[in-house]
C-alpha positions as a LaTeX table, in Angstrom:
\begin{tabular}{lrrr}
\hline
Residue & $x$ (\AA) & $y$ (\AA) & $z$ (\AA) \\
\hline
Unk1 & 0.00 & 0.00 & 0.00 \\
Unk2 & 1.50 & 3.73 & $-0.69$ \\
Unk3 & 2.13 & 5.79 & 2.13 \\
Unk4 & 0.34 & 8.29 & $-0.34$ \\
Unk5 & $-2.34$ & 8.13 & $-2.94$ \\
Unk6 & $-4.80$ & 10.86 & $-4.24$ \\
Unk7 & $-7.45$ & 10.33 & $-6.85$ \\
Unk8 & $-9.08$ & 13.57 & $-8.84$ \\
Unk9 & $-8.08$ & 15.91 & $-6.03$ \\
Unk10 & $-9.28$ & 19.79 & $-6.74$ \\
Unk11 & $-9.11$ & 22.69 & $-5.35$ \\
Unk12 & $-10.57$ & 26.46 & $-5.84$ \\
Unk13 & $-9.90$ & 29.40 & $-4.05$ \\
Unk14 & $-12.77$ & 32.03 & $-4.34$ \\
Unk15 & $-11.94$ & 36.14 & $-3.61$ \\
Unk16 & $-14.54$ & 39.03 & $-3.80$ \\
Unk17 & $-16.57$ & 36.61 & $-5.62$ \\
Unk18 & $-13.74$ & 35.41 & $-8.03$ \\
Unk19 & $-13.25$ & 31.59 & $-8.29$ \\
Unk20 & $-10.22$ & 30.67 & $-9.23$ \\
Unk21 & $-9.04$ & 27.03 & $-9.87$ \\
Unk22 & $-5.52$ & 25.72 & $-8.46$ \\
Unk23 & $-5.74$ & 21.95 & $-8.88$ \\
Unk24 & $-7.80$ & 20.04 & $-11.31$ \\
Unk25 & $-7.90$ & 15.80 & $-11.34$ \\
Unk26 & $-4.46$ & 15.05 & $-9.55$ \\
Unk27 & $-3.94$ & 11.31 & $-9.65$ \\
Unk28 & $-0.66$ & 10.16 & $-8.32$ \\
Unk29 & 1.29 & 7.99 & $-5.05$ \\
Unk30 & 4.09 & 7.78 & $-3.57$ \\
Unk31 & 5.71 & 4.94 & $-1.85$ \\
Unk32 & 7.26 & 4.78 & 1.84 \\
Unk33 & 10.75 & 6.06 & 1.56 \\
Unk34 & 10.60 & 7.86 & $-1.52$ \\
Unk35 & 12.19 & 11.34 & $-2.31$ \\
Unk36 & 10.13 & 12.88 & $-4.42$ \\
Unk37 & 10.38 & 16.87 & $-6.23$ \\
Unk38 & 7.25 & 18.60 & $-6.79$ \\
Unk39 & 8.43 & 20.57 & $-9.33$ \\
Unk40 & 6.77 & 23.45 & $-11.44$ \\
Unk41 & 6.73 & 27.40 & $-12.30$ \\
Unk42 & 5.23 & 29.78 & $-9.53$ \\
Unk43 & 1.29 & 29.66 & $-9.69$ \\
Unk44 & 1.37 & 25.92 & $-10.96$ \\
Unk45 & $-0.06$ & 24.84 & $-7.70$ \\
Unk46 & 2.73 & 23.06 & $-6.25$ \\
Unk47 & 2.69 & 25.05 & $-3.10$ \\
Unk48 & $-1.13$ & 24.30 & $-2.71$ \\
Unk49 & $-0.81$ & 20.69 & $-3.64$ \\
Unk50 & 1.87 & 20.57 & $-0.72$ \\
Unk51 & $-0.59$ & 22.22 & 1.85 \\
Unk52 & $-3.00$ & 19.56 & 0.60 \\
Unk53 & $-0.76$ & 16.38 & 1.45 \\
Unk54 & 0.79 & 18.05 & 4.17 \\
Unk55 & $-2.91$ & 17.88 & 5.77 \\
Unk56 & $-2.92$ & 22.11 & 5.88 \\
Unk57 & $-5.69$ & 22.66 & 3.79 \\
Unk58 & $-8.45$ & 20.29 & 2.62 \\
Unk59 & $-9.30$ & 19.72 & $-1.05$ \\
Unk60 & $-12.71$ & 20.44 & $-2.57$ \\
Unk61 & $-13.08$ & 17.22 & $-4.48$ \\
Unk62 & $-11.35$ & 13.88 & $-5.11$ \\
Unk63 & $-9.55$ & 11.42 & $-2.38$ \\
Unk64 & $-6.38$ & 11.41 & $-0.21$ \\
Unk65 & $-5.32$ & 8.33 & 1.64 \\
Unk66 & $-2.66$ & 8.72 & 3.93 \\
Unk67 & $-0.78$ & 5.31 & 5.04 \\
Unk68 & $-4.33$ & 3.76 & 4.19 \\
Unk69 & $-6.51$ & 6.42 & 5.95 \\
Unk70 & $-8.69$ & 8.75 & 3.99 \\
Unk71 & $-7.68$ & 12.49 & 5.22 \\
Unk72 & $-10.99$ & 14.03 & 3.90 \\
Unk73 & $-12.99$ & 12.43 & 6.36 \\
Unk74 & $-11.08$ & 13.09 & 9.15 \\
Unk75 & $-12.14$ & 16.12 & 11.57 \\
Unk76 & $-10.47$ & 19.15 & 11.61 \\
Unk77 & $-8.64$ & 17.97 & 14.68 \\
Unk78 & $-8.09$ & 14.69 & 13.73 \\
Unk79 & $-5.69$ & 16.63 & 11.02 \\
Unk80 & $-4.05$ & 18.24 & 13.34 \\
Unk81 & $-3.57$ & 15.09 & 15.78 \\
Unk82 & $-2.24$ & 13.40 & 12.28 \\
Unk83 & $-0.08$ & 16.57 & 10.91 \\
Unk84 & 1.75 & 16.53 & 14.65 \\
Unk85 & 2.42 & 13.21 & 14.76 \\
Unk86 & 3.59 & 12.37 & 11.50 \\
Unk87 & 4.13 & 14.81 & 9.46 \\
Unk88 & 7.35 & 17.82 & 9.47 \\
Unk89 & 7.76 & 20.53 & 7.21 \\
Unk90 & 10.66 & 22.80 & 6.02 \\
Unk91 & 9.47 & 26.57 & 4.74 \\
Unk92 & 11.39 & 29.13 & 2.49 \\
Unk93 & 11.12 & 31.77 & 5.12 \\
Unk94 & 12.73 & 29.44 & 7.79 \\
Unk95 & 9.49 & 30.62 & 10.03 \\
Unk96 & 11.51 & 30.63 & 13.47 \\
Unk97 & 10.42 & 32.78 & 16.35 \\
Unk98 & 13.14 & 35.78 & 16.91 \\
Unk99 & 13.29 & 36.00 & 20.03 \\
Unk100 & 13.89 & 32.31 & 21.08 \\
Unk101 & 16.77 & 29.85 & 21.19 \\
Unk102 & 17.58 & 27.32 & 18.66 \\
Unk103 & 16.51 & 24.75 & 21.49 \\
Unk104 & 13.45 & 26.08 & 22.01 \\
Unk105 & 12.19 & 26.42 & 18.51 \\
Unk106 & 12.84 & 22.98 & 17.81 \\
Unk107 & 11.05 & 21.91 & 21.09 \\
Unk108 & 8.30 & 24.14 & 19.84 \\
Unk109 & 6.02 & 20.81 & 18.36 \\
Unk110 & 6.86 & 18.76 & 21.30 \\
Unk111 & 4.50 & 21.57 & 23.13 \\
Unk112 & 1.20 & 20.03 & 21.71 \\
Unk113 & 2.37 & 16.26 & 22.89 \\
Unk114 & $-0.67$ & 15.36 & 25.04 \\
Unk115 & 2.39 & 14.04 & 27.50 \\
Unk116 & 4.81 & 16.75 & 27.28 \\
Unk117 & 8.00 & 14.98 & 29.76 \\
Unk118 & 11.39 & 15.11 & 30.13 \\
Unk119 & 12.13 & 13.11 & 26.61 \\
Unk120 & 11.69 & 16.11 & 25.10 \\
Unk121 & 15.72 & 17.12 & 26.26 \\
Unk122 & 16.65 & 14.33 & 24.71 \\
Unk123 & 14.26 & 14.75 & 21.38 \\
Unk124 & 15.89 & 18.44 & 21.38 \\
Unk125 & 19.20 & 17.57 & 21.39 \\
Unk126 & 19.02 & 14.68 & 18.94 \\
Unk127 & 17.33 & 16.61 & 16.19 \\
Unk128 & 19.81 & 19.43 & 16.87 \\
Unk129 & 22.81 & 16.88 & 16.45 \\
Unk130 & 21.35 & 15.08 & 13.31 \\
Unk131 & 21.62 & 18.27 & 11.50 \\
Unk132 & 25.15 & 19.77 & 13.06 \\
Unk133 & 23.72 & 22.35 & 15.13 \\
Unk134 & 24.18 & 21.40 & 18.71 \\
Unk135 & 27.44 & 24.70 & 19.00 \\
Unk136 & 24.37 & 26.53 & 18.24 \\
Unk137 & 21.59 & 25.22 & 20.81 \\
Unk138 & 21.59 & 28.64 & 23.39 \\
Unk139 & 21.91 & 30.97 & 20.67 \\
Unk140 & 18.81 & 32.58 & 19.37 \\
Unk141 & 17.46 & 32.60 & 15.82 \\
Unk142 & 18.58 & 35.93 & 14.87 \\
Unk143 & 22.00 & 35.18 & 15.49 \\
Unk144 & 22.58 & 32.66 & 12.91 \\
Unk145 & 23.10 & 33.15 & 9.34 \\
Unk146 & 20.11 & 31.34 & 6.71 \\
Unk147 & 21.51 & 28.29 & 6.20 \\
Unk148 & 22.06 & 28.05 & 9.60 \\
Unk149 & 18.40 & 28.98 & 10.40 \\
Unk150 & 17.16 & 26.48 & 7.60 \\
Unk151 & 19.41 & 23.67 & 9.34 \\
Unk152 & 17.03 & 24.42 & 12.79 \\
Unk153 & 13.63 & 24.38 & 10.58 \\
Unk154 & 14.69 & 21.00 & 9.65 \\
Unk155 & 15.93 & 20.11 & 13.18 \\
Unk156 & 12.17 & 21.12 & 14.15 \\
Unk157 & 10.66 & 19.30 & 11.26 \\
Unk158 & 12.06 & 16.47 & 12.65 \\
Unk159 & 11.71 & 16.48 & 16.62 \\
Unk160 & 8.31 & 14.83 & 16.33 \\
Unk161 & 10.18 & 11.60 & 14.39 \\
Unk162 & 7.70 & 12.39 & 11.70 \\
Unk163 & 7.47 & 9.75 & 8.59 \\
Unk164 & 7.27 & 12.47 & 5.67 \\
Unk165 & 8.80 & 15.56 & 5.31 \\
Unk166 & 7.51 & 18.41 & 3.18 \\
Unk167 & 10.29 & 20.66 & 2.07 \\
Unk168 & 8.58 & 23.95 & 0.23 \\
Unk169 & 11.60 & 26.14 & $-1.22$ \\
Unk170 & 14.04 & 24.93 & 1.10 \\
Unk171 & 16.28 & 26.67 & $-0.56$ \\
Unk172 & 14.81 & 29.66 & $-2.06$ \\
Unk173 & 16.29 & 32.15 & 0.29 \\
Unk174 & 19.68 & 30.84 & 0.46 \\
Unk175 & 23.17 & 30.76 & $-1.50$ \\
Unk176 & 24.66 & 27.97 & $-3.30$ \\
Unk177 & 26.93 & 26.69 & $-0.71$ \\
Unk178 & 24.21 & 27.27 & 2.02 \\
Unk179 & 21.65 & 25.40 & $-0.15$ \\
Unk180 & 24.11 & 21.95 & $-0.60$ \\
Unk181 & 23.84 & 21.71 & 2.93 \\
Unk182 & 20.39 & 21.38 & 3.43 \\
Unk183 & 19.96 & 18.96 & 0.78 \\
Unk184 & 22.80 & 17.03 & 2.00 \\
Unk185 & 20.58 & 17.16 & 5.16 \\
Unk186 & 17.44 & 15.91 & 2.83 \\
Unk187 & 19.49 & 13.49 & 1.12 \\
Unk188 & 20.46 & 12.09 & 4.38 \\
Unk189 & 17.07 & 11.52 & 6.12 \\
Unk190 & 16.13 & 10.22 & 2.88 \\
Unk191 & 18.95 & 7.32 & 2.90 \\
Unk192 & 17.84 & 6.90 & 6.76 \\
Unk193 & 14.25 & 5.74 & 5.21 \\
Unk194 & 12.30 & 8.94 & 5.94 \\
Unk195 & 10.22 & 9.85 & 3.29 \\
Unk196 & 10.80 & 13.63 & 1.82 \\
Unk197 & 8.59 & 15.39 & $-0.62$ \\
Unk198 & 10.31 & 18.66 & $-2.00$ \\
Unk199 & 8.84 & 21.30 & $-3.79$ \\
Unk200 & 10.81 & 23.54 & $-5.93$ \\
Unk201 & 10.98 & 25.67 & $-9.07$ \\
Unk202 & 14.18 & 24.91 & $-9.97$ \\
Unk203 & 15.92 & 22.13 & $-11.96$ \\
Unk204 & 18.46 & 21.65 & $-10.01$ \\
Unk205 & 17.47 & 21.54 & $-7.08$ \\
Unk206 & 15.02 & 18.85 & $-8.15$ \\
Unk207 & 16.93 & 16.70 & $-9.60$ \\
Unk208 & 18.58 & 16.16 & $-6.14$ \\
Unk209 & 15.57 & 13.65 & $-5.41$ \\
Unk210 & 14.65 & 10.61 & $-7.07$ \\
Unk211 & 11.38 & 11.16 & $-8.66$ \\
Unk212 & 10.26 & 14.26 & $-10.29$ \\
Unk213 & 6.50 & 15.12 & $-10.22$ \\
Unk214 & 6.02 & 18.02 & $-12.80$ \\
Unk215 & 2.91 & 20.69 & $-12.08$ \\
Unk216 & 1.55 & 23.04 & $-14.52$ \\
Unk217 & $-1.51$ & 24.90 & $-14.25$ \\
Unk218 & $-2.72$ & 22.99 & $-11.56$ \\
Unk219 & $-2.23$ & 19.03 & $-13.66$ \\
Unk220 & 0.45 & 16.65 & $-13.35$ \\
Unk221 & 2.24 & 16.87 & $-16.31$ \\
Unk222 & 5.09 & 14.67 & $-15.81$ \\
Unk223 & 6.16 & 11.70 & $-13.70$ \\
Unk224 & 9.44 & 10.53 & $-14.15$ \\
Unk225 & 12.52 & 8.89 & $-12.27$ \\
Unk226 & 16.06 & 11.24 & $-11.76$ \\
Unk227 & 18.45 & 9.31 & $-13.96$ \\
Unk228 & 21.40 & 11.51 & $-13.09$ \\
Unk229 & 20.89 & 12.64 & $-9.52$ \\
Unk230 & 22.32 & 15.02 & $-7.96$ \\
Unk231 & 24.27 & 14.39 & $-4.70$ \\
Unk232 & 25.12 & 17.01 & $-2.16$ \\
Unk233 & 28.57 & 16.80 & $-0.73$ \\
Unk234 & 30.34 & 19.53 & 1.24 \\
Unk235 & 30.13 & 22.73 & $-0.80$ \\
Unk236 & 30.06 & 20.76 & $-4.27$ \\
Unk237 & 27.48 & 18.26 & $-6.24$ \\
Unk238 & 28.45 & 14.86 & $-7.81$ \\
Unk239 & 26.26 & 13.06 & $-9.91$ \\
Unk240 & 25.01 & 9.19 & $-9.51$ \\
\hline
\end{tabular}
C-alpha cells in the first residue's frame, strides 16, 4: 500500500466573488521512503498541492489516503492530531520565532504532545545533532546566518520523528553553498528511510531527489525517475 495516494483531487480558491481554480484531477502515489520533487513554475499549484498532502488545507473534491486512511474524512482535529504526529515541514522563510533559542524552537512541536515529559531534552538535542547544530543550541534565531536557520527548521521538522517531510523552497532564500547543505541534510534523512517530498521551481534543485512530479496549471504533467541525480557533498554536487 502507498504511504500516499490521491485520486481527482481539486481545489478552488474564491476572492470578492472570483473563483479561481488551483488543482484540477491530480492522480498520483508515492511509496514509503521515496524522495520525491514537486516541481513546477510559480502559480502551478505546487505550493497548494503541498498544503493539501501536508494535511494544511483540505481539497474540494477527489480522495487522499494517507498510510491507508482517507484524510478528507477526518475532523479538523483529527488533522491536526495526524499533521503533529507524522508529518514535518521545512518553509522558504525558515518561520523561526526571533526571540527564542535554537533549542526552544525545535522543542516548539513537542509543546502540543498530550504528554509533554522530560524526553523532550533528549528529542531536542538529537534533532539538533542530526543536522550539526548542537554549537548553536543557546543561541537565538537571529544570530545565525540562513543556512544556519534552515538547518534548525529542519531540526524542528524532525523532533516529532515524523514519517514524511515536506520541504517547500528549502532553498529559495539561500546561496549555493548554504543550499548543498540542506539537501545534503534531505538526502540524508532520505537514505535513513524517511520519506521527503520537496517542492521547488528549480531544476536543479530537483533533480537532487529521485522522482520528479512536474505541475503546470494545476495538472500533473510529468512523472518521471532522476536518472542523473544530484548528490550534495560539502560545498560541491556529484552526480550518480
Amino acid at each position: 500500500m502507498p504511504l500516499i495516494s490521491v485520486k481527482d483531487l481539486c481545489k478552488t480558491y474564491e476572492n470578492e466573488g472570483v473563483r479561481t481554480s488551483v488543482l484540477h484531477d491530480v492522480s498520483f502515489s508515492v511509496e514509503k521512503g521515496e524522495f520525491v520533487a514537486i516541481m513546477g513554475p510559480s502559480g502551478s499549484g505546487k505550493s497548494t498541492l503541498m498544503h493539501i498532502l501536508g494535511l494544511l488545507e483540505r481539497s474540494d473534491c477527489g480522495t487522499y489516503l494517507l498510510d491507508g486512511r482517507n484524510a478528507t474524512e477526518l475532523s479538523d482535529d483529527e488533522l491536526a492530531g495526524l499533521r503533529n504526529r507524522r508529518i514535518g515541514f521545512v518553509f522558504q522563510a525558515f518561520n523561526l520565532l526571533p526571540k527564542t533559542t535554537v533549542e526552544e524552537n525545535v522543542e516548539l512541536p513537542l509543546l502540543y504532545d498530550e504528554d509533554p515529559t522530560e524526553r523532550n531534552g533528549k528529542r531536542v538535542a538529537a534533532a539538533l545533532e542530526a543536522v550539526g547544530m548542537t554549537h548553536r543550541a543557546k543561541y537565538f534565531s537571529g544570530q545565525l546566518s540562513g543556512g544556519e536557520k534552515q538547518r534548525v527548521a529542519i531540526a524542528r521538522a524532525l523532533v516529532n520523528d515524523p514519517d514524511i517531510v515536506f520541504a517547500d523552497e528549502p532553498t529559495g532564500n539561500l546561496d549555493s553553498k548554504s543550499g548543498l547543505q540542506v539537501m545534503k541534510i534531505l538526502q540524508q534523512l532520505n537514505d535513513a528511510g524517511r520519506t521527503v517530498i520537496l517542492v521547488t521551481h528549480e531544476t536543479l534543485t530537483a533533480e537532487h531527489a529521485k522522482r520528479i512530479l512536474r505541475v503546470a496549471d494545476g495538472r500533473i504533467v510529468g512523472d518521471e525517475p532522476v536518472t542523473n541525480r544530484r548528490i550534495a557533498r560539502d560545498g560541491e554536487v556529484t552526480l550518480k
